[in-house]
Each structure stands twice: as structure tokens, then as C-alpha cells.
C-alpha positions in Angstrom: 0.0 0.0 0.0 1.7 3.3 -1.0 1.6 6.6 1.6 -0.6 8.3 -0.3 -3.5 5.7 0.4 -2.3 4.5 4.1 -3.0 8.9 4.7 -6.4 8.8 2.6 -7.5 5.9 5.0 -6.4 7.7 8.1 -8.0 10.6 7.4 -11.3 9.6 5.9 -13.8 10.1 9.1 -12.6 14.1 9.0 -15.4 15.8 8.5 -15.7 19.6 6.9 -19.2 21.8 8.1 -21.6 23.2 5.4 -20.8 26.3 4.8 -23.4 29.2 5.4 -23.9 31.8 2.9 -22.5 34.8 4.2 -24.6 38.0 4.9 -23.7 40.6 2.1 -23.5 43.8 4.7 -21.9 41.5 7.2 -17.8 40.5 7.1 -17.4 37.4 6.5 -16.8 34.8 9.5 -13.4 33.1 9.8 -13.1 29.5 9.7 -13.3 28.3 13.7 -15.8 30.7 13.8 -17.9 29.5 11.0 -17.8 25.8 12.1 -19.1 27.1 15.7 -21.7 29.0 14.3 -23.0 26.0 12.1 -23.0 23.7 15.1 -25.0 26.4 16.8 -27.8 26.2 14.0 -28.1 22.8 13.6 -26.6 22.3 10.2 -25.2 19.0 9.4 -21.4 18.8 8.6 -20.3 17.8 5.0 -17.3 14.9 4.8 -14.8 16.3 2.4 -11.9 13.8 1.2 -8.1 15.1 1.7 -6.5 15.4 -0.9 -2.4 15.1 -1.0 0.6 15.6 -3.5 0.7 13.0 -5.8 3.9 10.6 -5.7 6.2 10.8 -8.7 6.3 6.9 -10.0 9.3 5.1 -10.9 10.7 5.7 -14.5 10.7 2.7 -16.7 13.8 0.9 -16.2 15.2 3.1 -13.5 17.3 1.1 -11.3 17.7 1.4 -7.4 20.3 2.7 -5.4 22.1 -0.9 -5.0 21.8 -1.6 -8.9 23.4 2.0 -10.2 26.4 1.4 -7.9 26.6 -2.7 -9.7 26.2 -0.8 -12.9 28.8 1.8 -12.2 31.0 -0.9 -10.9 30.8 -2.9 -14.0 31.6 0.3 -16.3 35.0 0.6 -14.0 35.9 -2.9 -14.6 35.4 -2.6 -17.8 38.0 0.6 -18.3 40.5 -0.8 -16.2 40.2 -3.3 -18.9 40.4 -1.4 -22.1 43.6 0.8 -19.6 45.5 -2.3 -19.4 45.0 -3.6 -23.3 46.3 0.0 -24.5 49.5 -0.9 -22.1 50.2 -4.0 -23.5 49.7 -2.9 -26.7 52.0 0.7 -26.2 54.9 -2.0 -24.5 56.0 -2.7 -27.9 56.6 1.3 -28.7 58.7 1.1 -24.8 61.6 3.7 -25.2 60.7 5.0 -28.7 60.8 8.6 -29.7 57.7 10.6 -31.7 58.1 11.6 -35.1 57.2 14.3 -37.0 57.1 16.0 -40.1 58.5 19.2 -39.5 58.7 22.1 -41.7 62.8 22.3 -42.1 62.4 26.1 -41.3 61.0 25.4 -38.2 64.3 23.6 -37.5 67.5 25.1 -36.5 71.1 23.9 -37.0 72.6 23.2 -33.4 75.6 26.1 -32.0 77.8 22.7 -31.4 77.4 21.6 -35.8 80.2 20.2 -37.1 79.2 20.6 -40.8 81.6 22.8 -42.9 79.6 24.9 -45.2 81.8 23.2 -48.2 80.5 19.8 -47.2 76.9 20.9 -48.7 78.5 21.2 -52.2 80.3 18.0 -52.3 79.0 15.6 -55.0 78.6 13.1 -52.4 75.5 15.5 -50.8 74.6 16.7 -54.6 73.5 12.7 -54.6 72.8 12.7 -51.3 70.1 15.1 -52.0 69.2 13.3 -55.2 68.0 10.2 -53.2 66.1 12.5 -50.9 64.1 13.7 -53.7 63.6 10.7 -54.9 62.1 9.4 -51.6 59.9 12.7 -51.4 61.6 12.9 -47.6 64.1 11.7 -45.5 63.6 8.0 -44.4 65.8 7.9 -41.8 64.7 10.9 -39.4 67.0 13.7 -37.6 67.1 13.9 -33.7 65.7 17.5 -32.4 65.5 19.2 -29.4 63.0 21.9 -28.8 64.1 25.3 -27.9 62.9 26.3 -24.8 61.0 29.5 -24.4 60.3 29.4 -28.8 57.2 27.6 -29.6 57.1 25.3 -32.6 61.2 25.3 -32.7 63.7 23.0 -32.4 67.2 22.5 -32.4 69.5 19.7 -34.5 70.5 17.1 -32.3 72.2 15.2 -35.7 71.1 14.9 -38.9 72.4 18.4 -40.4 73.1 17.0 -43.9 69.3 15.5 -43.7 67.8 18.6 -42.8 69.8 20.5 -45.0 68.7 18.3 -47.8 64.8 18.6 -47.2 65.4 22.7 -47.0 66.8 23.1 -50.0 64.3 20.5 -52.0 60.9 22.4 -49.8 60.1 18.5 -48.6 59.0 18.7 -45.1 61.9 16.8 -42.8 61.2 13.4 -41.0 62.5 14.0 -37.4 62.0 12.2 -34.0 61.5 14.5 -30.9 63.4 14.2 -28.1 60.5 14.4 -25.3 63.0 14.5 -22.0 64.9 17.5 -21.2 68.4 17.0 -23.2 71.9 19.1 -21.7 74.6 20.8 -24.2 76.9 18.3 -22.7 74.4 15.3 -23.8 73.4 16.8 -27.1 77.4 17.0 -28.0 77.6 13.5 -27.0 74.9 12.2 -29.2 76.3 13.6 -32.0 79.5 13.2 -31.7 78.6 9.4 -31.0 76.0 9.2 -34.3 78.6 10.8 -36.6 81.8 8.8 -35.8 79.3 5.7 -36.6 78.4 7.2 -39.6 82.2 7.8 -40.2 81.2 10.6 -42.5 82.9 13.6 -41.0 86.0 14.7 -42.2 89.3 14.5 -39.9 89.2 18.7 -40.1 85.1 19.1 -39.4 85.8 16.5 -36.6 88.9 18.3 -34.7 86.8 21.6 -35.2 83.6 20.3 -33.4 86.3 19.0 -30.3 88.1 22.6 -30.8 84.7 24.8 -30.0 83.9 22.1 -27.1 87.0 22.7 -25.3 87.0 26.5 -26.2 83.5 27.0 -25.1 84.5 25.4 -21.3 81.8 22.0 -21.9 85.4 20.4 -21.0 88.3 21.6 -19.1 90.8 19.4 -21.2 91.1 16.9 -24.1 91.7 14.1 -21.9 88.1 14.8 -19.9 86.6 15.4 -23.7 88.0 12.0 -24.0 87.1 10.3 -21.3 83.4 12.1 -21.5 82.8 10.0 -25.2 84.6 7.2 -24.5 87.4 7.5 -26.8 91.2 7.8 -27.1 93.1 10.5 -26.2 95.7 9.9 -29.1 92.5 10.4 -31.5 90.9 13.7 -29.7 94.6 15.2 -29.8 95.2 14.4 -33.7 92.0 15.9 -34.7 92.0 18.8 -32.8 95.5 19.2 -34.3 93.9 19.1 -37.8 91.8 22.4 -36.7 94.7 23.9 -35.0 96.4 24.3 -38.3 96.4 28.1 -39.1 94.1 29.3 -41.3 96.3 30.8 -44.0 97.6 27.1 -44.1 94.1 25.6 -44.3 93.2 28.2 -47.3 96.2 26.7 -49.4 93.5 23.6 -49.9 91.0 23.6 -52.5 88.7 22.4 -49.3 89.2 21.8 -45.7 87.6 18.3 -46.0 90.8 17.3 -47.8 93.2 17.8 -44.6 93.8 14.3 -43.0 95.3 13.9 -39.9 98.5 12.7 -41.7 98.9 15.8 -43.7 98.1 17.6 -39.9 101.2 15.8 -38.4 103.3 16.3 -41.3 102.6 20.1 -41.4 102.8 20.8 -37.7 106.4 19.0 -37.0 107.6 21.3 -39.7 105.8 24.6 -38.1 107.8 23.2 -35.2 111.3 23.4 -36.6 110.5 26.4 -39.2 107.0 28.1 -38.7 108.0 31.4 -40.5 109.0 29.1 -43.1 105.7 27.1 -43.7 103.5 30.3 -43.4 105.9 32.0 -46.0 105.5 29.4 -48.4 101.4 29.3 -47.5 101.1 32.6 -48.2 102.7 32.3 -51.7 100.7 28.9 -52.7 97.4 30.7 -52.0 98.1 32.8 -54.5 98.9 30.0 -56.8 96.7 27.6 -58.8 95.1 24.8 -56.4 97.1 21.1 -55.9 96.1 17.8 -54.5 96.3 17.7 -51.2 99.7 15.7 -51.3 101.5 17.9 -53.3 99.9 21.0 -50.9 101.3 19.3 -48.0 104.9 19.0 -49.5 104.9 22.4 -50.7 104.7 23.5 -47.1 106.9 21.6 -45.8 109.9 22.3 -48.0 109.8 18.5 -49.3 108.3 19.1 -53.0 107.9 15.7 -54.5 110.3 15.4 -57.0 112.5 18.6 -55.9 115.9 17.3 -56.7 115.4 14.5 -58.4 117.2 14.1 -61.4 115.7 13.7 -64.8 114.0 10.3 -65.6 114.3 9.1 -69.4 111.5 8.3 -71.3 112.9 4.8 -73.4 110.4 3.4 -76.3 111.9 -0.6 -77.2 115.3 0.9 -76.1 115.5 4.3 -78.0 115.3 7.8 -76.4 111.9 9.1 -76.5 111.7 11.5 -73.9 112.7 13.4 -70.4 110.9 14.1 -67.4 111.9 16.5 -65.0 111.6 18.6 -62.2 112.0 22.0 -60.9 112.3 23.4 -57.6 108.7 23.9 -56.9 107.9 20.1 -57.3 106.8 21.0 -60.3 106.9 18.2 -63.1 108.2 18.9 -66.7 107.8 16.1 -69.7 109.6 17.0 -73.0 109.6 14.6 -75.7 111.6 14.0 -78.5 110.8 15.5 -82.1 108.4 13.2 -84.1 107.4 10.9 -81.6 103.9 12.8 -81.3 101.8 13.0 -84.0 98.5 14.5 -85.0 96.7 11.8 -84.4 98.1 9.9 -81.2 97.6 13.4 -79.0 94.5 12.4 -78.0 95.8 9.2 -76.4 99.2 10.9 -74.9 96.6 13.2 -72.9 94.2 10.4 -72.1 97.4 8.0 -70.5 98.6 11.4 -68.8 95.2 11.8 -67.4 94.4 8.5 -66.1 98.0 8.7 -64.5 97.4 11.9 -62.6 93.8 11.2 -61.4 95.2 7.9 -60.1 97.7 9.8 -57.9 95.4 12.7 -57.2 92.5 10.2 -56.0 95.7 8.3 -53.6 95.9 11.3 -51.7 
């Protein structure tokens, strides 16, 4: 039995007077007053029924209190579920970095690059950038940083010749973001570590990007540099003494990427016993046409391949056909005898001389 009918029985003897009909010059009685005054006359009362708010009924399908908290339950059980099926399934991606395609202007060289603006007009990079094309992208993406403070920025960890690449072509660069914070100290590692594996960089690029470590204070010394990267002192010192050269010596090369840290050696025990005398004779081959590396290298040190020498005789089955000589610059002189060059074997003298020359010039 709901309230509203256990009330309506309770109440149902309550019985309400007949009312009078009031006098019209006379105010009209109040309530208590009125019942009195129909007892007093005789009137018999009227039984009115009470009458109460209705109750609201139950929606359809509305569950109780106990049921909405099973319900909510189940709903719970069943996230944690679908929670623990994306963390199996993200386990797989455990340690991995984001990647992006980044506009390349959006993206910075890093202060510690080790890239020498001559290496971006090598024909190594001029097919470097050819596969790039090709691929619409880089496939293999660069490491950033991003800047703090500057939204949308970030900073090369590696990858400069990549980035490069994809900014000259307009192609948006493939990169993977480093998401925790990342030191100078531990973004010099990386890509000191990425490049030597690449074995890409040249000795002089490599000794440059040690030289600005050391200069800027990230180490005190080229033996903590050393010990910071896990490599040999022997190999920091040698490349840092390929950017230690000075630069009127490095301008005698048709390109710094040439020096080798042979060549450095060479050129710096002769600086030791002469310097006046290597920068004098720098100063004069910079003004003269450019030489393979080699013969750069023996210019400065006084050693001129050949210098000295005396001639060498040119024998064709056993009769003269020819001298070859040398002057004091290193400088090689081939005279031949009258009538054994004609017209039409030029062609082929020039070809052998060539082939000769680019073998030696590719040696060194």
C-alpha cells in the first residue's frame, strides 16, 4: 500500500461543516468561527476527502540505489580493462621517440654543428640530395631538441646534412622528438657518438667540433673530452690538431675536408722546426693555382715531390723518346723528342697522362 493511500485511510472520518452563505453587509466569518456557528444552527457537517501531493512513480527501467552502484562498478571494470589492453599494446613502442614531419624552417642547426659549409657542395651531398628527392623525404629521421622558451622550434641534435637536404628541396623533414629535457653536454655526445658511426665527417670538421667544445668550457681538457665519449686520447689530440692548423695554411686547400690527420702531423712538426717558413711558403701557394692535397702538403713543408730529383728518361723498345723533370717547386716537366707525337696519337698521350694523374690525385 503506497503513503498516499495508508494517509487517505487515516484521514477519511474528517469531516468539513456546510458552509453558510454569508450575509452581504456582514464581514465574513473566519473558519473556527464558522464551524461554531453551524453547530449552533443545527446544520449537518459535509465529509470532504483530503486530498495530498501525488507521488512521482518510478521511470521505466530506473534502477535502485544498489543496482546504479553494480552498474557503475561494471563500467570501472570494464575501463581498467580497455587501460591495461592499450599498455600491452603501447609495450612494444617502450623507449621510442615521436616523429614528426617538421617544416625544415621550423628547425634550426645546433651552436655545437660540425658541418663545414663546403661539405653541402660536395657531390657526395649533390647525390645525397638526389635520393632525398627521390624518396619525397628523408627515411631515416633527424634527432631535435625543442628550444625552450620558442614555440614550434627545435634545435639539431644530428642529422644536419638530412635537414639540409629537405630545406633546399621544400620537402618537409622526418624528425623524432626528443620528449626529456636534453643538456649541451648530452646533445654533443649524441652527436658526436651518431657521426663517428656514420664515419662521415671529415678529420678537419671532426677536430673543429672537439676545438669549440674545449674552447667554449663544456670540457676543461682533451683528456676529460675524451674520457666524456669514451674515446682515445691519441684520436681527440690528432683531430684537434687538424683544426689547430692556421688558417692561411688551411686556405692553401681547395677544401678543408681534404686535410687528414697525416697531412696535420706532417705540417705541424715542420711549423715546429721552421713556422716562418711554412707560413711564408702558405702565403705564396694561396696565390697559386690549387694542388692535391699531397703535393699542398709537400709544398709546405719544404719537401716538394720530386725537388731534386734528377731527370727520368722516357725509353720506347730501347731508344730515347723523352725526359721528365723537375724544378724546384715540385713542379713536373715532360719533353719529348721530335716526331714521336703526331697528329693523331695526341688524343691518347693526354688520355694515359690523365688517367696517371687522377690515379695519384685520388691516392691522396
Amino acid at each position: 500500500m503506497s503513503t498516499r493511500d495508508r494517509l487517505s485511510r487515516l484521514t477519511a472520518d474528517l469531516l468539513a461543516p456546510q458552509q453558510k452563505v454569508a450575509s452581504v453587509t456582514g464581514p465574513a466569518p473566519s473558519a473556527p468561527d464558522a464551524a461554531v456557528e453551524a453547530a449552533a444552527d443545527g446544520v449537518e457537517p459535509v465529509s470532504v476527502e483530503t486530498r495530498f501531493p501525488g507521488v512521482t512513480p518510478r521511470q521505466a527501467g530506473r534502477k535502485t540505489g544498489p543496482g546504479e552502484m553494480l552498474a557503475f562498478r561494471g563500467q570501472m571494470l570494464a575501463a581498467e580493462g580497455e587501460v591495461a589492453r592499450l599498455r600491452d599494446a603501447l609495450q612494444q613502442f617502450d623507449g621510442s621517440l615521436p616523429t614528426k614531419k617538421l617544416d625544415p624552417q621550423q628547425v634550426v642547426p645546433s651552436r655545437w654543428s660540425n658541418r663545414h659549409e663546403a661539405s653541402f657542395s660536395t657531390a657526395d651531398f649533390i647525390r645525397f640530395k638526389a635520393d632525398v628527392e627521390h624518396a619525397g623525404g628523408n627515411v631515416q629521421p633527424i634527432l631535435v631538441r625543442p628550444i625552450e622558451g620558442v614555440t614550434s622550434k627545435f634545435e639539431i641534435v644530428f642529422g644536419h646534412r638530412r635537414h639540409r637536404a629537405c630545406l633546399e628541396l621544400g620537402l618537409p623533414v622526418l624528425a623524432a622528438i626528443a620528449t626529456a629535457p636534453m643538456s649541451d653536454l648530452e646533445l654533443f655526445a649524441a652527436m658526436d657518438r651518431e657521426n663517428r658511426e656514420r664515419a662521415d665527417l671529415s678529420a678537419w670538421e671532426q677536430g673543429a667540433m672537439y676545438r669549440k667544445a674545449i674552447d667554449e668550457q663544456m670540457f676543461p681538457s682533451q683528456r676529460r673530452l675524451a674520457e666524456a665519449l669514451g674515446l682515445s686520447h691519441t684520436w681527440v689530440r690528432k683531430a684537434i690538431a687538424v683544426a689547430d692548423l692556421p688558417e692561411p695554411v688551411v686556405q692553401c686547400f681547395r677544401s678543408p675536408l681534404e686535410l687528414q690527420f697525416k697531412h696535420a702531423e706532417l705540417i705541424a712538426a715542420a711549423m715546429e722546426s721552421d713556422r716562418k717558413g711554412v707560413l711564408r711558403r702558405a702565403e705564396k701557394l694561396r696565390q697559386s693555382a690549387r694542388m692535391s692535397a699531397s703535393a699542398v702538403v709537400a709544398a709546405l713543408i719544404g719537401k716538394q715531390r720530386g725537388a731534386g730529383v734528377a731527370p727520368q728518361e722516357i725509353r720506347v723498345a730501347g731508344a730515347l723518346a723523352g725526359r721528365v723533370s723537375w724544378d724546384a717547386r715540385g713542379q713536373a716537366t715532360i719533353r719529348l723528342m721530335p716526331g714521336v707525337v703526331h697528329a693523331e696519337n695526341v688524343a691518347a698521350l693526354i688520355e694515359a697522362i690523365s688517367g696517371v694523374v687522377g690515379a695519384s690525385v685520388t691516392k691522396t
